[in-house]
C-alpha positions as CSV (number, residue, x, y, z in Angstrom):
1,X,15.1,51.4,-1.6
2,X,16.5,48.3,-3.1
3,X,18.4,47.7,-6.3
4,X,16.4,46.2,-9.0
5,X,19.6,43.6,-9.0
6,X,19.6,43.2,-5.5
7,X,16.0,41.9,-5.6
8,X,16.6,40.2,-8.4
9,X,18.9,38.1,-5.9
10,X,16.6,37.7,-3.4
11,X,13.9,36.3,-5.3
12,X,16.4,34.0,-6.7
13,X,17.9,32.7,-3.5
14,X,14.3,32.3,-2.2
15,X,13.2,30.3,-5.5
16,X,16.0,28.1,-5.0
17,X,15.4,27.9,-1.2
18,X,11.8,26.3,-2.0
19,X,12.9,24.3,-4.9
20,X,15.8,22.6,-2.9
21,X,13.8,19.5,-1.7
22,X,12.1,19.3,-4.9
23,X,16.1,18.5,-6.5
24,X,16.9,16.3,-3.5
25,X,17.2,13.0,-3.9
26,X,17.5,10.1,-1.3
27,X,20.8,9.8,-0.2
28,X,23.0,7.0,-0.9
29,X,23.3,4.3,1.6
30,X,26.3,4.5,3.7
31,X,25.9,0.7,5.3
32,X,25.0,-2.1,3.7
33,X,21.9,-2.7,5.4
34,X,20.0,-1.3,8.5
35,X,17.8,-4.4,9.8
36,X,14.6,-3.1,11.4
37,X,15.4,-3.7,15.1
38,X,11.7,-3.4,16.8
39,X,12.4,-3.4,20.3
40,X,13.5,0.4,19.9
41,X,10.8,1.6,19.4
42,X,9.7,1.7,22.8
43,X,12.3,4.1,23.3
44,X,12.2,7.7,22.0
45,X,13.7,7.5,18.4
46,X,12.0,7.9,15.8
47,X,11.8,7.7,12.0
48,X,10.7,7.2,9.1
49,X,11.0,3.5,9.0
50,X,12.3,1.7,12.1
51,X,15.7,2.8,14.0
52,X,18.5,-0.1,13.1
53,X,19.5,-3.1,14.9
54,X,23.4,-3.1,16.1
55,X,25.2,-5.2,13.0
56,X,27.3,-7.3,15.4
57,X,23.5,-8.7,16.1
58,X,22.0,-9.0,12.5
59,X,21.6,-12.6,11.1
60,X,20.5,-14.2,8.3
61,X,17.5,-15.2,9.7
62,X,16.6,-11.2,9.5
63,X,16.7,-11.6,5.9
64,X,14.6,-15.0,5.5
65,X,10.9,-15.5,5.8
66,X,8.6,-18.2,5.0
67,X,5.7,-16.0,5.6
68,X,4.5,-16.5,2.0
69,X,4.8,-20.0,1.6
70,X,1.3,-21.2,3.0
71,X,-1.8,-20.3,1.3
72,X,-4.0,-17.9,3.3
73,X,-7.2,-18.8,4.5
74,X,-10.2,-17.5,1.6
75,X,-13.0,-18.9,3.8
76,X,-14.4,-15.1,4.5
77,X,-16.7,-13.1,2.5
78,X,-14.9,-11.9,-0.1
79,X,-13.2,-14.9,-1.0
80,X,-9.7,-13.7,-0.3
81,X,-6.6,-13.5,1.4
82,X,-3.4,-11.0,1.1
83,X,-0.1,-12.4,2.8
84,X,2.2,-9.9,3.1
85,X,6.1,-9.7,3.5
86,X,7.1,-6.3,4.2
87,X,8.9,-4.7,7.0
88,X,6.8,-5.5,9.7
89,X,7.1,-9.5,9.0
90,X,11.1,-9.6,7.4
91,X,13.6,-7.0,9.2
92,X,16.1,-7.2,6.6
93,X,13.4,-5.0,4.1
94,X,14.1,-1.6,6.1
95,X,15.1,1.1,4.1
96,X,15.6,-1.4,0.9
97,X,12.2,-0.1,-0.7
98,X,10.5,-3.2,-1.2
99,X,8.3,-6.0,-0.2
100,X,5.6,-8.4,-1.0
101,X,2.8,-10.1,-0.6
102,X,0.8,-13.2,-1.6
103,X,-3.1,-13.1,-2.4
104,X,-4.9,-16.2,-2.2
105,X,-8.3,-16.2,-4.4
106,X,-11.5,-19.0,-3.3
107,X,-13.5,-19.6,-6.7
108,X,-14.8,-16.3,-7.7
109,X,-13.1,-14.2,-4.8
110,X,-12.6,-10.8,-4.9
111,X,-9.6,-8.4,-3.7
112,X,-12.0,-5.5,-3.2
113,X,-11.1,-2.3,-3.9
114,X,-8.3,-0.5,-2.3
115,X,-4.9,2.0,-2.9
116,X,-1.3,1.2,-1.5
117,X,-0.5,5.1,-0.6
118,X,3.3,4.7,-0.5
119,X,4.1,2.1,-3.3
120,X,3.3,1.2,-7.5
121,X,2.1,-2.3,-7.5
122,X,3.0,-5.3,-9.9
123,X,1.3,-8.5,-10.0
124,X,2.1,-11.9,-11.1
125,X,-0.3,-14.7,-11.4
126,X,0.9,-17.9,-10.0
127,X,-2.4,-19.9,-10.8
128,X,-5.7,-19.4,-12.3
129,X,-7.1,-16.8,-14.0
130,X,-7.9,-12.9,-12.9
131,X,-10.2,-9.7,-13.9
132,X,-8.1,-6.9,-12.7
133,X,-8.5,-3.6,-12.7
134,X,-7.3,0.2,-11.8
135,X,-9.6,3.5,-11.5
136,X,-7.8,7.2,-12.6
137,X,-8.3,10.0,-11.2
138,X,-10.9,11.4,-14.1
139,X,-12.3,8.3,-13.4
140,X,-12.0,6.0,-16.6
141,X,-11.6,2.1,-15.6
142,X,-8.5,0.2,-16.9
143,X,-9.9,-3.5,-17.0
144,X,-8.5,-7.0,-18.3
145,X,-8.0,-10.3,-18.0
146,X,-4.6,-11.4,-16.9
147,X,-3.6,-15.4,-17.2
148,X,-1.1,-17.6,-15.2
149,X,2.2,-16.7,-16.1
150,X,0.9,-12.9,-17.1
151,X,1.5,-9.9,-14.9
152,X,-0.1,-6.3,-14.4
153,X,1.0,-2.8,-12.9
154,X,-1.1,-0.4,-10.6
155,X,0.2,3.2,-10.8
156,X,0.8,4.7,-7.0
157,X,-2.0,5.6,-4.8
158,X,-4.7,4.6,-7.6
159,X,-7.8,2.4,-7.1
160,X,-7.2,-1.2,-8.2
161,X,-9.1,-4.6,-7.6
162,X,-9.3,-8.2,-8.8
163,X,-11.4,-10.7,-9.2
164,X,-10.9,-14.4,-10.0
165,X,-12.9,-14.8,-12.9
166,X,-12.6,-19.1,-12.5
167,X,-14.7,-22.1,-10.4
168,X,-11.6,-22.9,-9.2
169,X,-8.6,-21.6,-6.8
170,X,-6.2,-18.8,-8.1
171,X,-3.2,-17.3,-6.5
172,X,-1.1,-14.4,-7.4
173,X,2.1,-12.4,-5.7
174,X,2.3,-8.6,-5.9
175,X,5.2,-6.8,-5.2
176,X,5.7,-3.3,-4.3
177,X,8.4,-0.2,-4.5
178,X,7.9,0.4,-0.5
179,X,8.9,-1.6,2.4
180,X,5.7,-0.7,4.0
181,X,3.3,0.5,1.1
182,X,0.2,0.6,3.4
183,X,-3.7,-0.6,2.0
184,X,-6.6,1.3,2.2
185,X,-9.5,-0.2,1.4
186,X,-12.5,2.2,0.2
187,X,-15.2,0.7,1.9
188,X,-13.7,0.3,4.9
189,X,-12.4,4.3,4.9
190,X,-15.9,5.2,4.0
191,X,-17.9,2.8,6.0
192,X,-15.5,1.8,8.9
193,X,-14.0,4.9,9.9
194,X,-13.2,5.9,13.7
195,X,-14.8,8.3,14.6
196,X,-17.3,7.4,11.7
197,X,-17.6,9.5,8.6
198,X,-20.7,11.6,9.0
199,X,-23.8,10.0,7.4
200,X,-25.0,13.4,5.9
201,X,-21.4,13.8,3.9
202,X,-21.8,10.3,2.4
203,X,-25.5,10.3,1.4
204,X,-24.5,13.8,-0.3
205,X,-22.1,11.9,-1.9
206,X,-23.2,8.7,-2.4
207,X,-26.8,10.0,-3.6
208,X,-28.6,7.7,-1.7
209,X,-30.9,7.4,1.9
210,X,-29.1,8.0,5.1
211,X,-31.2,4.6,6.1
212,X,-29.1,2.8,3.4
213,X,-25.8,4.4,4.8
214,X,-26.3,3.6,8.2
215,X,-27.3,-0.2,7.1
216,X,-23.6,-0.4,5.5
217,X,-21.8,1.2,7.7
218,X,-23.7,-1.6,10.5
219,X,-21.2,-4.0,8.3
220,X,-18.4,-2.7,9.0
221,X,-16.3,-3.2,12.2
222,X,-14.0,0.0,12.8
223,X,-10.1,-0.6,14.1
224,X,-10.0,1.6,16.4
């Protein structure tokens, strides 16, 4: 039978075993950049983020964009349109933790609601005027109005929209803590879903006719 010390050891070591990538931090960098070099990925590395392109080939083009320069195009149903710069558009973003995008607002558009999984969110509007707004996870609404030259934050993975609250054109440029921070948009998980969310879960809880459901859901054009 064991020691009462000699356990006491081992349920330390384990504690700390568990707790060990709970301290960890990310490491420091140990280049000074790692442009996103796309053409690897056909090949069988693979990460979390995109393998690095050789430095004696980087340029400064990999760290320029004018993606966000034009407006985007608002003539769609919603009445909006989200540029964004992240690593997929700008090279030079990988492993850096950041990005942005540009959201282009028609007289009353809407951003409908949607979470960034991997990234907080801050806003700043350029033009015009916005109702903006974040959901918790008790469910109580954070809603105001936020002005040209004002700015708001959207905690990690919450619910958040806006709305521009104006007859006329607004514009606004979020930027994020993730190179890739990833949208969801509710409607589209619940409606346009592949393979389709079943219509029994979401009348249950929706609280409404499966005829209404499968109405929606007729809306919405799946990706895949």
């Amino acid at each position: 039978m064991a020691k009462f010390p000699d356990v006491l050891l081992a349920a330390c070591a384990v504690l700390l075993a568990l707790a060990a990538p709970l301290l960890a931090g990310d490491p420091d960098m140990l280049q000074d950049f790692c442009v996103a070099d796309y053409k690897s990925l056909e090949g069988p590395l693979r990460l979390n983020g995109f393998p690095c392109k050789r430095p004696e080939n980087v340029t400064a083009d990999d760290f320029f964009s004018g993606v966000l320069a034009a407006p985007g195009n608002t003539g769609n149903p919603v009445g909006s349109a989200v540029t964004a710069a992240n690593v997929e558009k700008l090279p030079g973003l990988n492993t850096l933790g950041v990005s942005m995008s540009r959201v282009d607002y028609a007289p009353w558009g809407v951003n409908l609601p949607h979470t960034h999984p991997r990234a907080t969110e801050i806003i700043f509007v350029l033009e015009g005027s916005l109702d903006i707004g974040f959901i918790t996870t008790s469910g109580k609404l954070f809603v105001r109005t936020v002005c040209k030259g004002e700015l708001f934050v959207f905690p990690r993975g919450l619910v958040h929209f806006q709305r521009n609250n104006g007859g006329t054109p607004a514009v606004a440029i979020s930027a994020f803590n993730s190179q890739l921070p990833g949208t969801q948009s509710a409607a589209m998980a619940l409606f346009g879903a592949s393979p389709p969310v079943p219509t029994d879960v979401l009348v249950r809880a929706l609280q409404i006719d499966g005829g209404v459901v499968e109405a929606i859901k007729s809306k919405f054009q799946p990706k895949y």
